[in-house]
DSSP file (Angstrom, degrees, kcal/mol; ACC not computed):
  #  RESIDUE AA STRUCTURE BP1 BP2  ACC     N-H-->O    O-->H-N    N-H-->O    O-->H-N    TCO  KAPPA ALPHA  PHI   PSI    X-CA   Y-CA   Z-CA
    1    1 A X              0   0    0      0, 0.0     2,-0.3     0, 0.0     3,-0.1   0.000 360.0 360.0 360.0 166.6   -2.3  -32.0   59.4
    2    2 A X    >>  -     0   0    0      1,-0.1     4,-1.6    43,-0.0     3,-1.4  -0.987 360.0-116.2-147.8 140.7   -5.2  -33.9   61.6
    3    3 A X  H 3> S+     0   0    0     -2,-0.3     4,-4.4     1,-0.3     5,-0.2   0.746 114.3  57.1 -56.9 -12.3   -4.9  -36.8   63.1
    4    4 A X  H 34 S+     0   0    0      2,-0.2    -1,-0.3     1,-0.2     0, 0.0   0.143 104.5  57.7-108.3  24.5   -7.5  -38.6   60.9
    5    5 A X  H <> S+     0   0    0     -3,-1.4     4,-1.9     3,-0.1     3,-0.3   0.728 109.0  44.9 -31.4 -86.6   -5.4  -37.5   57.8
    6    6 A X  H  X S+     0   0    0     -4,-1.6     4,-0.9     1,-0.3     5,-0.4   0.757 118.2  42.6 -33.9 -53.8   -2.7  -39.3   59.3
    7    7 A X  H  X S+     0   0    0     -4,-4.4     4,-2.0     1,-0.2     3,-0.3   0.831 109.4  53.7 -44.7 -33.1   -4.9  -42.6   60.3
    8    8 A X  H  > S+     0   0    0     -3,-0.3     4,-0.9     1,-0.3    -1,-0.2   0.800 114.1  44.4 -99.9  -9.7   -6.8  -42.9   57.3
    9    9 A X  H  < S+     0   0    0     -4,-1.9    -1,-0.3    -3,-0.2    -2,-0.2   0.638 114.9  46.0-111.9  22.4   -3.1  -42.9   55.2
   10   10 A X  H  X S+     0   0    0     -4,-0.9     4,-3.3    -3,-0.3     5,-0.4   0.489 112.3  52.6  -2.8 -67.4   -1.4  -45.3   57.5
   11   11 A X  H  X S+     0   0    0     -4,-2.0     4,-2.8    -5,-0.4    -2,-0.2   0.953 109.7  48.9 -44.1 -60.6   -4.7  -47.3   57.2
   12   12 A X  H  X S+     0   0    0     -4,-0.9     4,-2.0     1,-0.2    -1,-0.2   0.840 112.7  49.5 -34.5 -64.8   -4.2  -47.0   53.2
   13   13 A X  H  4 S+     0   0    0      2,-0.2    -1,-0.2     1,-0.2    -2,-0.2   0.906 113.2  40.9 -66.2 -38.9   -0.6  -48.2   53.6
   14   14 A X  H >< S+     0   0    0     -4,-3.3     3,-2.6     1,-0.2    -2,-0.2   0.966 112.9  56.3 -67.9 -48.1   -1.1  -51.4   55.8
   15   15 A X  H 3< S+     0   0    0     -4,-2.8    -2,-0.2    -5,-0.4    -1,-0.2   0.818 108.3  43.3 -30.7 -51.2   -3.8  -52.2   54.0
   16   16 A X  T 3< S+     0   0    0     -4,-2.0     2,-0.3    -5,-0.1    -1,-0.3   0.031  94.9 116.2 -88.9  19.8   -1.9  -52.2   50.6
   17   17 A X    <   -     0   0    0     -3,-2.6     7,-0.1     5,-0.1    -3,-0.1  -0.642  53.6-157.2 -89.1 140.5    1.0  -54.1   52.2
   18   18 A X        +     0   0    0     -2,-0.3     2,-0.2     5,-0.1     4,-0.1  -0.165  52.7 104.6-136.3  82.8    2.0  -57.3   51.3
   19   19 A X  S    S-     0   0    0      2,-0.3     2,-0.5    -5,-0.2    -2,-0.1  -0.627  76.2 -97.0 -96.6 155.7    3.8  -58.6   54.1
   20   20 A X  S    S+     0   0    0     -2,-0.2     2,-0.1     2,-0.1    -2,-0.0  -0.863 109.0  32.5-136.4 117.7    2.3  -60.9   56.1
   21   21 A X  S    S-     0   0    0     -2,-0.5     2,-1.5    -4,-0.0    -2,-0.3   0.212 114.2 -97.7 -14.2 138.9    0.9  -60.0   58.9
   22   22 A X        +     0   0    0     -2,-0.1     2,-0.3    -4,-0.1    49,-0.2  -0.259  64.9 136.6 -13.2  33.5   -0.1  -56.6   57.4
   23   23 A X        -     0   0    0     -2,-1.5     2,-0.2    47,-0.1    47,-0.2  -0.960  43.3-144.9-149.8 162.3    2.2  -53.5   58.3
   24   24 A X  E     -A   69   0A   0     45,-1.1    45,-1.3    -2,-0.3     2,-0.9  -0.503  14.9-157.6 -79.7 125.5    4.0  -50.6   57.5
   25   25 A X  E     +A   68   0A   0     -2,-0.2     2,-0.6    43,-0.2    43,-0.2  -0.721  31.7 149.0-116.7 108.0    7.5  -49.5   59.1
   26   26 A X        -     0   0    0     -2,-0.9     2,-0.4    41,-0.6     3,-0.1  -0.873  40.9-133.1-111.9 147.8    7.9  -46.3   58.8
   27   27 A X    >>  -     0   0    0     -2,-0.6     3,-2.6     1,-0.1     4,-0.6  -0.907  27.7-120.0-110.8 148.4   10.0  -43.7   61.5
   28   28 A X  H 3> S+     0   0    0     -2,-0.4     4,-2.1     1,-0.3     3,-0.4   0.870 117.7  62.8 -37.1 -44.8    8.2  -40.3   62.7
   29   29 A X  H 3> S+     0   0    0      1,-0.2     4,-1.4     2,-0.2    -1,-0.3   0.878 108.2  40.4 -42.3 -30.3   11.2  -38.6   61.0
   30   30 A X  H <> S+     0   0    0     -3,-2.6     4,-0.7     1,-0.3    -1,-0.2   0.873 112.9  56.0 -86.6 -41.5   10.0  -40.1   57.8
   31   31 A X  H  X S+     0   0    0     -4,-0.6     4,-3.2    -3,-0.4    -1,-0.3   0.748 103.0  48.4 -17.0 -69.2    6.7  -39.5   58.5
   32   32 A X  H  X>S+     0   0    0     -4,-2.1     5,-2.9     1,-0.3     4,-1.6   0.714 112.9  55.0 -89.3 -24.6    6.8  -35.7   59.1
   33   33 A X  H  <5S+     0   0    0     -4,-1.4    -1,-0.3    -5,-0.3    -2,-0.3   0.825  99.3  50.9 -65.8 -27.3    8.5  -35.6   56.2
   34   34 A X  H  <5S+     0   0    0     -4,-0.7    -2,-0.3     1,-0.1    -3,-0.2   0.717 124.1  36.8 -60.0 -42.7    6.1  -37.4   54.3
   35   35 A X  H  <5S-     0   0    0     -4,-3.2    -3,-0.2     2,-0.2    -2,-0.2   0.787 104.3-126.7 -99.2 -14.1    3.4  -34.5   55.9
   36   36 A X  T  <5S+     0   0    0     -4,-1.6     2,-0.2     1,-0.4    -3,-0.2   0.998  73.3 108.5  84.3  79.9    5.6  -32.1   55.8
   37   37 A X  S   <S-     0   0    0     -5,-2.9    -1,-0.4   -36,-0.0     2,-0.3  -0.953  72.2 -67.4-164.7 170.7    5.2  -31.3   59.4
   38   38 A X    >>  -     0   0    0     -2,-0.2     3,-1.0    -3,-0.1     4,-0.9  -0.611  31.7-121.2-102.9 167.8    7.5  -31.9   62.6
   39   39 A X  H >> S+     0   0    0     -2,-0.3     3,-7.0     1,-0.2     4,-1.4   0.704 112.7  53.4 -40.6 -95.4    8.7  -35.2   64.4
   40   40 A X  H 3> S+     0   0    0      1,-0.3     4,-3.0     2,-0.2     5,-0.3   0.660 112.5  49.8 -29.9 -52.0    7.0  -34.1   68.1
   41   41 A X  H <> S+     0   0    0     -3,-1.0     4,-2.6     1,-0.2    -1,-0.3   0.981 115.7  35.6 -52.7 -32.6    3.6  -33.5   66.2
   42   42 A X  H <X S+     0   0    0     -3,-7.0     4,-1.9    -4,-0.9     5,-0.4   0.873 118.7  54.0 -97.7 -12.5    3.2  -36.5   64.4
   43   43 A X  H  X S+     0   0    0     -4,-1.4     4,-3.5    -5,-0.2    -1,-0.2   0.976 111.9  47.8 -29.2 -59.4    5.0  -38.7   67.7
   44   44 A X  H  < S+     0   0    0     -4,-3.0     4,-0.3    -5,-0.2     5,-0.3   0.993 114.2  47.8 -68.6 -79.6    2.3  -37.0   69.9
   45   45 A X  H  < S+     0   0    0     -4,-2.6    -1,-0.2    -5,-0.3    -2,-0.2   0.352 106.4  54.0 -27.3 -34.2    0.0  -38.2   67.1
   46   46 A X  H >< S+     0   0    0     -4,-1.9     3,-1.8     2,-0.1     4,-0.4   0.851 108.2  59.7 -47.9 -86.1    1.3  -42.0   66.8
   47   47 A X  T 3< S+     0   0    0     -4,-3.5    -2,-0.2    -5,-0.4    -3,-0.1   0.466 100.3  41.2 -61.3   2.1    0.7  -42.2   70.1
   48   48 A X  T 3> S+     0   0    0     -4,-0.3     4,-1.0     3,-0.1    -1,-0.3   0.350 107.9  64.6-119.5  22.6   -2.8  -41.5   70.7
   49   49 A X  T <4 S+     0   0    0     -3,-1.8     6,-1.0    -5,-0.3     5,-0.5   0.262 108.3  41.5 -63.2  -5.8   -3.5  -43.5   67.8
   50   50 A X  T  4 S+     0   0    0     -4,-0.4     3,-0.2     4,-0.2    -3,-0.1   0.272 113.7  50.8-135.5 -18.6   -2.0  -46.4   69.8
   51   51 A X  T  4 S+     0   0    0     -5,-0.3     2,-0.3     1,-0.2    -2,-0.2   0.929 107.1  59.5-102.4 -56.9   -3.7  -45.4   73.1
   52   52 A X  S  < S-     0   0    0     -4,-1.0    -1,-0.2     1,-0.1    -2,-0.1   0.279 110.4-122.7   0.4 -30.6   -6.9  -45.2   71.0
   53   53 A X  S    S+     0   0    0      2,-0.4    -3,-0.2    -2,-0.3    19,-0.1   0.764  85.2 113.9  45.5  45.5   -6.7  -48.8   70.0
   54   54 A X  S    S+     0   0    0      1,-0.6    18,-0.4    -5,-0.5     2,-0.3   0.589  83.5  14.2-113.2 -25.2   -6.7  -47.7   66.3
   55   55 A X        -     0   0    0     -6,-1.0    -1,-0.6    16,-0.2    -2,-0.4  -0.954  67.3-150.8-150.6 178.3   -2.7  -49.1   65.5
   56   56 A X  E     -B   70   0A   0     14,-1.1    14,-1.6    -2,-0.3     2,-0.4  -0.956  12.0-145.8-141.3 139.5   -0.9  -51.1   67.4
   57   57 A X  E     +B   69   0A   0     -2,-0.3    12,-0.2    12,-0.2     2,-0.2  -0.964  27.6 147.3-147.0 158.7    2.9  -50.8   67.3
   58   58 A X  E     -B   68   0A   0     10,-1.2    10,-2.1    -2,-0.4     2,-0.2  -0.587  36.3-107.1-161.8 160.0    5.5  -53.5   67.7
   59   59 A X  E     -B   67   0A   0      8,-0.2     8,-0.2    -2,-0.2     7,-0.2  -0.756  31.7-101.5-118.0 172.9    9.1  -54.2   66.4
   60   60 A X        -     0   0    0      6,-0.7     4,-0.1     2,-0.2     8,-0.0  -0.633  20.4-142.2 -89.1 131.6   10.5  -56.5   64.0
   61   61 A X  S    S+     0   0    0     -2,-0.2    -1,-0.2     2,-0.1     3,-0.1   0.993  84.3  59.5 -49.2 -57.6   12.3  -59.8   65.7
   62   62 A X  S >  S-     0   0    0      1,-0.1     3,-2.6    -3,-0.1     4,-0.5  -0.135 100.8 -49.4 -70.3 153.8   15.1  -59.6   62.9
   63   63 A X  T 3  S+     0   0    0      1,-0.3    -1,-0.1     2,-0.1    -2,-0.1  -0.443 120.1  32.6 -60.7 133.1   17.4  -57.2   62.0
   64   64 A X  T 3  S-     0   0    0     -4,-0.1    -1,-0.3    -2,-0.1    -2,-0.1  -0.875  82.1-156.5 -81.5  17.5   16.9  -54.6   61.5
   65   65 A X    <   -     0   0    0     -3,-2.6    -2,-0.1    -6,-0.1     3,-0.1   0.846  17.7-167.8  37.2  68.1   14.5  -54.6   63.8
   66   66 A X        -     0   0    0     -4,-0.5    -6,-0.7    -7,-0.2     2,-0.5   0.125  27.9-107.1 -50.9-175.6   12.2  -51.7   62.8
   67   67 A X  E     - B   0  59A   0     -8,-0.2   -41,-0.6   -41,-0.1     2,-0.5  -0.940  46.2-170.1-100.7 124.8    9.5  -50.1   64.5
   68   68 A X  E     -AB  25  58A   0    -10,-2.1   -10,-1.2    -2,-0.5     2,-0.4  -0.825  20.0-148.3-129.8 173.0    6.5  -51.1   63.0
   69   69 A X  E     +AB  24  57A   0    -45,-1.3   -45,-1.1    -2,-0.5   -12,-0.2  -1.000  20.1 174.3-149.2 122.3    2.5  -50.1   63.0
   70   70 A X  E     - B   0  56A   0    -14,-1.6   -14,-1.1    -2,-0.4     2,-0.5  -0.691  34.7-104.0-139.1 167.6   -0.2  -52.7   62.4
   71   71 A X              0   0    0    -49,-0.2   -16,-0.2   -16,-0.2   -17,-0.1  -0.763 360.0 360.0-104.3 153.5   -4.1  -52.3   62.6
   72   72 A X              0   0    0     -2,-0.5    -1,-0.1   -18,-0.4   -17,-0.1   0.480 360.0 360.0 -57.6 360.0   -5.9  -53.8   65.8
């Protein structure tokens, strides 16, 4: 798994959202299950997607207050 896997179906997901703003909540767990890889890789991976300025991530005011991942 590559990080520009990950980006470009993340990208794919906000994109096709319709919430408004734009974004996905997903958790790493969910994630790495979805890639069928483990949590630390796709963490590590999340995060220099975010140091990158390529997502941005933020939490939901309301309950349940996800973690959520939006495009710059």
């Amino acid at each position: 798994m590559e990080k520009n896997e990950i980006y470009q179906r993340l990208e794919n997901m906000i994109i096709s959202s319709t919430k408004k703003p734009k974004y996905v909540s997903l958790s790493a767990v969910k994630m790495a299950d979805l890639f069928n890889t483990n949590i630390t890789k796709v963490e590590h991976i999340l995060n220099e997607l975010i140091n990158e300025g390529k997502l941005q991530k933020s939490k939901l005011q309301d309950p349940p207050n996800y973690e959520i991942y939006l495009l710059p």
